[in-house]
C-alpha positions as CSV (number, residue, x, y, z in Angstrom):
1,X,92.2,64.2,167.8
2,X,93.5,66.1,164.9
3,X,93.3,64.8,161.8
4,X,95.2,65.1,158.1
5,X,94.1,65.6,154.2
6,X,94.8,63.1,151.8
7,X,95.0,65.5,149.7
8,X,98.0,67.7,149.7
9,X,97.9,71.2,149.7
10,X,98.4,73.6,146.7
11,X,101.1,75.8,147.2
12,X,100.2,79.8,146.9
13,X,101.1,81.1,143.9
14,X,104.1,83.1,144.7
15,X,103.9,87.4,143.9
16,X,105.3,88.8,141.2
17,X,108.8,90.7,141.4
18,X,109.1,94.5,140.9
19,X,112.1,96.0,139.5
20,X,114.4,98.2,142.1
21,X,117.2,100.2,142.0
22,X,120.9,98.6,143.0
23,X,123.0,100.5,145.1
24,X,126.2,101.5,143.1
25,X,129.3,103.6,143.8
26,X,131.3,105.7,140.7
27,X,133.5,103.4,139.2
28,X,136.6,105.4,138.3
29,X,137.6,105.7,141.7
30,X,137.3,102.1,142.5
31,X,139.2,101.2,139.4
32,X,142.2,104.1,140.3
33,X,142.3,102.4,143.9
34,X,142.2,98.5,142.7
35,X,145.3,99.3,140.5
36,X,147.0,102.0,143.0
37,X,146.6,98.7,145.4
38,X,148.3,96.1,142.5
39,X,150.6,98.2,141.7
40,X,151.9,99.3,145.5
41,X,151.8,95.7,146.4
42,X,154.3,94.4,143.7
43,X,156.7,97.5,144.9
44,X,156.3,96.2,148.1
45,X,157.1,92.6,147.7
46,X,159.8,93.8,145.3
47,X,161.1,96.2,147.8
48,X,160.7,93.9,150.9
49,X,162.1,90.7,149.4
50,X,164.5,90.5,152.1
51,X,161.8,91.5,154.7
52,X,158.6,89.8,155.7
53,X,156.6,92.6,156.8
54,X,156.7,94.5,153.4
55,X,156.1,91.1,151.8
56,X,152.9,90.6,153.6
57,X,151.5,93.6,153.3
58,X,152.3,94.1,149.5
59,X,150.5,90.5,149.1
60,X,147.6,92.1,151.4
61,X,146.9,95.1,149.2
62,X,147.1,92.5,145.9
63,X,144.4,90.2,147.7
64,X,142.4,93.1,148.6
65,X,142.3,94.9,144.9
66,X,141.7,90.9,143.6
67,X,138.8,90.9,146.0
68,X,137.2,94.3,145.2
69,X,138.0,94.5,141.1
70,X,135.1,92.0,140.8
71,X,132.7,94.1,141.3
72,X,133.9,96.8,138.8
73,X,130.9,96.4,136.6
74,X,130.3,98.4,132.9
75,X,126.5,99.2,131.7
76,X,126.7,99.8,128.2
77,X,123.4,102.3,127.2
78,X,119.9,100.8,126.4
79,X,121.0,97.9,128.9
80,X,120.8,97.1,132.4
81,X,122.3,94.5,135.1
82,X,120.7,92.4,137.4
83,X,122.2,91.8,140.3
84,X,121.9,88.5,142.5
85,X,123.5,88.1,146.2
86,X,123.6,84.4,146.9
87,X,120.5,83.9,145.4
88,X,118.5,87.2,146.4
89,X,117.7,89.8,144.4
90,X,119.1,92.8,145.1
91,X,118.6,95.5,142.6
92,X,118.8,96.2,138.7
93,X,121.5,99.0,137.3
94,X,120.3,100.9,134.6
95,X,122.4,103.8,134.3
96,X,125.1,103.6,131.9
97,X,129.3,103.8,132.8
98,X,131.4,102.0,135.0
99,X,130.4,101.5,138.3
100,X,131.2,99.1,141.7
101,X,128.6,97.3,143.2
102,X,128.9,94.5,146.0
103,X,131.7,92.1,144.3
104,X,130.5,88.5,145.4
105,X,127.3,89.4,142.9
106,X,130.0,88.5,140.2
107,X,128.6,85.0,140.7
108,X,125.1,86.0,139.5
109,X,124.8,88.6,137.2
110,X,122.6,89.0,134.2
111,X,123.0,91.7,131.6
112,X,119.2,92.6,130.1
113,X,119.1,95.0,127.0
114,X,116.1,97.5,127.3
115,X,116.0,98.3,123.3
116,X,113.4,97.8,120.9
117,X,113.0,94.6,119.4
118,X,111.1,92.9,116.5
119,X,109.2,89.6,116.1
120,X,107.7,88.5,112.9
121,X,105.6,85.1,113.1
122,X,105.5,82.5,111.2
123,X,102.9,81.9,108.6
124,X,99.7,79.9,110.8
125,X,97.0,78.4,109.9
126,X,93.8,78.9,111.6
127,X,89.6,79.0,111.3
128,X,88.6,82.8,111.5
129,X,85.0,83.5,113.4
130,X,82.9,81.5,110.0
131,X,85.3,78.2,110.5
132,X,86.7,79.6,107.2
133,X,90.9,78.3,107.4
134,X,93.2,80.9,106.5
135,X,96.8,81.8,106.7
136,X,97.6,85.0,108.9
137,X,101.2,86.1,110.5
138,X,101.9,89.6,112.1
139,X,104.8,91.4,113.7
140,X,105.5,92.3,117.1
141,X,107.6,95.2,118.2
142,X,108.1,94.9,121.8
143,X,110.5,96.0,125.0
144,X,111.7,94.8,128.6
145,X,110.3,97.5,130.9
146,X,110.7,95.1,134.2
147,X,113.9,93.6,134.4
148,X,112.9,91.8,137.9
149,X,109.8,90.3,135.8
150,X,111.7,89.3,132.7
151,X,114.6,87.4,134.7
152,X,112.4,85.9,137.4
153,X,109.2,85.4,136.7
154,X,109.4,83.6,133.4
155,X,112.3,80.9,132.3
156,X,112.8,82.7,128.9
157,X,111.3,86.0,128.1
158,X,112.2,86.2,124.5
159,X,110.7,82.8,123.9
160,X,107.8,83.7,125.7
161,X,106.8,86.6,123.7
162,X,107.0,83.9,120.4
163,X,105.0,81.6,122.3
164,X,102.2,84.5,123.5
165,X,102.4,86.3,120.2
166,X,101.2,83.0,118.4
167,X,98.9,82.3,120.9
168,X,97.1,85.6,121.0
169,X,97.3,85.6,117.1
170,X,95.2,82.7,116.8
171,X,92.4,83.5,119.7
172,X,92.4,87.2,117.1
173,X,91.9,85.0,114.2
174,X,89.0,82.8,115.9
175,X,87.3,86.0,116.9
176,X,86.5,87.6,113.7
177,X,85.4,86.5,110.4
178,X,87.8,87.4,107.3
179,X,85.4,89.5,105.4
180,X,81.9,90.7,106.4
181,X,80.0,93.0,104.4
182,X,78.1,93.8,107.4
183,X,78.1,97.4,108.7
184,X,78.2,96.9,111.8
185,X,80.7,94.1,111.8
186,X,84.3,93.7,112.0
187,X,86.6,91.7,109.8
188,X,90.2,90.8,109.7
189,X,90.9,92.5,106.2
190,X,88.5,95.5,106.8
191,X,89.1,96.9,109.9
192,X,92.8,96.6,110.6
193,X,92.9,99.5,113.2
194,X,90.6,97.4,115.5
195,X,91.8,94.5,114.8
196,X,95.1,95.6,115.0
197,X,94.2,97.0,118.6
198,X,92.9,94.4,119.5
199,X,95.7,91.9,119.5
200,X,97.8,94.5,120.9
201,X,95.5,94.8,124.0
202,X,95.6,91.1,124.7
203,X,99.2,90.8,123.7
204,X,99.6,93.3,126.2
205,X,97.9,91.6,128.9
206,X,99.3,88.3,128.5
207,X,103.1,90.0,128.3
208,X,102.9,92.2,131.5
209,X,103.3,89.0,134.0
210,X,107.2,89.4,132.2
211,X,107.8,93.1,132.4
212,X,107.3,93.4,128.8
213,X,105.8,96.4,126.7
214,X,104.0,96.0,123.4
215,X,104.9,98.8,121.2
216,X,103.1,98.3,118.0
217,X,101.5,95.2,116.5
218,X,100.6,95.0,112.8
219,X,99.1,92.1,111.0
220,X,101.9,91.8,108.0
221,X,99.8,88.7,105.8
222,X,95.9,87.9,105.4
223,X,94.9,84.8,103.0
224,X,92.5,82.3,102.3
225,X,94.5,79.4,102.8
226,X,95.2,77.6,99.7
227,X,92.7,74.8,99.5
228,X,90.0,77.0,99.6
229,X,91.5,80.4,98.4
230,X,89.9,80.3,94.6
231,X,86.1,79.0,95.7
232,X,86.1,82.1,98.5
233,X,87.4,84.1,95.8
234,X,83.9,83.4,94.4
235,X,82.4,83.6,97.5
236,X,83.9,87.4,97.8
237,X,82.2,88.4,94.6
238,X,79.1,86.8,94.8
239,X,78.7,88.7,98.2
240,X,80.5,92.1,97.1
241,X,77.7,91.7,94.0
242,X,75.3,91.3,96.7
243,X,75.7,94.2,98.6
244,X,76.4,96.4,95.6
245,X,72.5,95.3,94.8
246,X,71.3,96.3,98.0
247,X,72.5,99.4,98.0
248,X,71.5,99.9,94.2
249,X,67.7,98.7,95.6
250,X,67.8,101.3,98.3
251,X,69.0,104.2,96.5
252,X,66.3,103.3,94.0
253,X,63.1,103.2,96.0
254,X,64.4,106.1,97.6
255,X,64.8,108.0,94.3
256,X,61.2,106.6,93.1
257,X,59.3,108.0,96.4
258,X,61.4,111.6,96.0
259,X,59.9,111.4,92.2
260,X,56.6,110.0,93.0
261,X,56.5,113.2,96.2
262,X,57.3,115.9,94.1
263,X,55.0,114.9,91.1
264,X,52.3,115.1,94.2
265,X,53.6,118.2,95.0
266,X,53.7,120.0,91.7
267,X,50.3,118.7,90.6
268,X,52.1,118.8,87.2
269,X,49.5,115.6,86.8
270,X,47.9,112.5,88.3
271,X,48.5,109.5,88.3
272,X,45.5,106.9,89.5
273,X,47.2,104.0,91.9
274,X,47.7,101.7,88.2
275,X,49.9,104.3,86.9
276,X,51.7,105.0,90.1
277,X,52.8,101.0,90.1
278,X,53.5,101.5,86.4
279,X,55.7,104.1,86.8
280,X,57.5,102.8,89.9
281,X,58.0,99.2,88.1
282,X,59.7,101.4,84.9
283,X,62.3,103.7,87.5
284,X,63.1,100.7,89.5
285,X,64.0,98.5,86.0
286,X,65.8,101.7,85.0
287,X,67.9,102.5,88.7
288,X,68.5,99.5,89.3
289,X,69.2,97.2,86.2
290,X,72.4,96.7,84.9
291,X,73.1,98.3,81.5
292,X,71.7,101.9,80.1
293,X,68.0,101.2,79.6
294,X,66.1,101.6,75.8
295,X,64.0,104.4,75.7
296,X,60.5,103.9,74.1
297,X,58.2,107.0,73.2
298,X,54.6,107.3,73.9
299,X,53.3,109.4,70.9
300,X,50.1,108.2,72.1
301,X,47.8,109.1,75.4
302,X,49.2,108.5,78.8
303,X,46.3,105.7,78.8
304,X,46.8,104.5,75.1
């Protein structure tokens, strides 16, 4: 006893089309013959008007070169034609000229340009990595490298790439924070190569499912957005302050333990463990304060 599913089945999701080559004949010779065959059959229907054998086969030869001019076709360069045989996909023409191909795909055919193209986003809004909202937009410079994918596979291609170029934006913008004065971190306004590479490689990805290439990407404008843009301003410089301090503090006690190694070197004198924290205290004041120090003489003993 066989029994059914409630539940209906899920169709397979259906492959991908790949781009072929359309068969093609030269097109010059097609054209001479379509209007040796018009013109031949008006002299014959002219010449025959008083016969009926001339007559038919002068309308013959105009029927046949009415049937075979559709599929004259003309490629201009940087563009291609898909061709479509009552609903079946038979081949993309890429090569530029006049050319014949099967005449009845006159009732499907779509032109595809293969040139460069541009797309610059709109201004969005988004939280970077630190939930920080800023403004970001970038440009897109893209090409059809499948023709079969492009016409097929999506509805519109060109709107798909705005759609995919938002979309990927804003994943980039949640993955990084706008500024981090970490080393070994990555921000969105100091390290635009990576960044940059980033959204092309996931640009990239998402595109090839509609046989699209992903030239160059470029991230064209980076702000705070307004709300917040003048209290991060503050944030910036309190944190740039910050890390200009570390690095003041590090060079420092580095300098002090060069001084305080050659001094043990050179046994120009010793210092007991006071006078070693005496003298470390007065470099570090003077390496790593703020304004040029005041000197102060000791006329007296180094213990007076």
């Amino acid at each position: 006893m066989s029994t059914t599913s409630d539940q209906p089945e899920r169709s397979q999701p259906r492959e991908p089309h790949s781009e072929r080559g359309a068969w093609s004949g030269p097109g010059v010779p097609a054209l001479c013959a379509v209007v040796v065959a018009v013109v031949a059959g008006v002299v014959l229907i002219v010449v025959g008007s008083g016969g009926t054998a001339l007559v038919i086969i002068g309308i013959a030869l105009i029927v046949a070169a009415a049937l075979l001019s559709p599929g004259l076709v003309v490629v201009a360069p940087n563009e291609s034609c898909v061709l479509i045989l009552f609903g079946r996909y038979i081949g993309t023409l890429r090569d530029s000229g006049l050319w014949w191909v099967n005449p009845f795909t006159v009732l499907s055919r779509e032109t595809v340009s293969m040139r460069i193209r541009n797309f610059q986003s709109d201004r969005i809004k988004v939280n970077d990595a630190r939930g920080n909202p800023i403004d970001i937009a970038a440009v897109v410079v893209w090409r059809v490298t499948d023709t079969a994918r492009a016409v097929f596979d999506v509805e519109d291609f060109g709107q798909f790439v705005v759609v995919q170029s938002e979309t990927a934006l804003r994943h980039l913008a949640n993955q990084y924070p706008y500024d981090d004065y970490d080393e070994d971190g990555i921000s969105l306004r100091g390290h635009t190569d990576e960044v940059r590479g980033g959204l092309e490689a996931e640009l990239q990805t998402r595109l090839n499912r509609a046989g699209i290439e992903i030239l160059e990407t470029r991230l064209t404008h980076l702000a705070y957005a307004p709300e917040i843009a003048e209290v991060m301003l503050r944030r910036q410089q309190a944190e740039a302050i910050l890390a200009a301090r570390r690095t003041m503090v590090q060079g420092a006690v580095a300098l002090v333990q060069m001084a305080l190694a050659q001094l043990a070197d050179s046994d120009l004198v010793e210092l007991d463990p006071e006078r070693k924290a005496a003298m470390v205290s007065n470099l570090m004041v003077v390496l790593s304060g703020d304004h040029s120090p005041t000197p102060v003489i000791n006329t007296g003993t180094l213990y007076s």
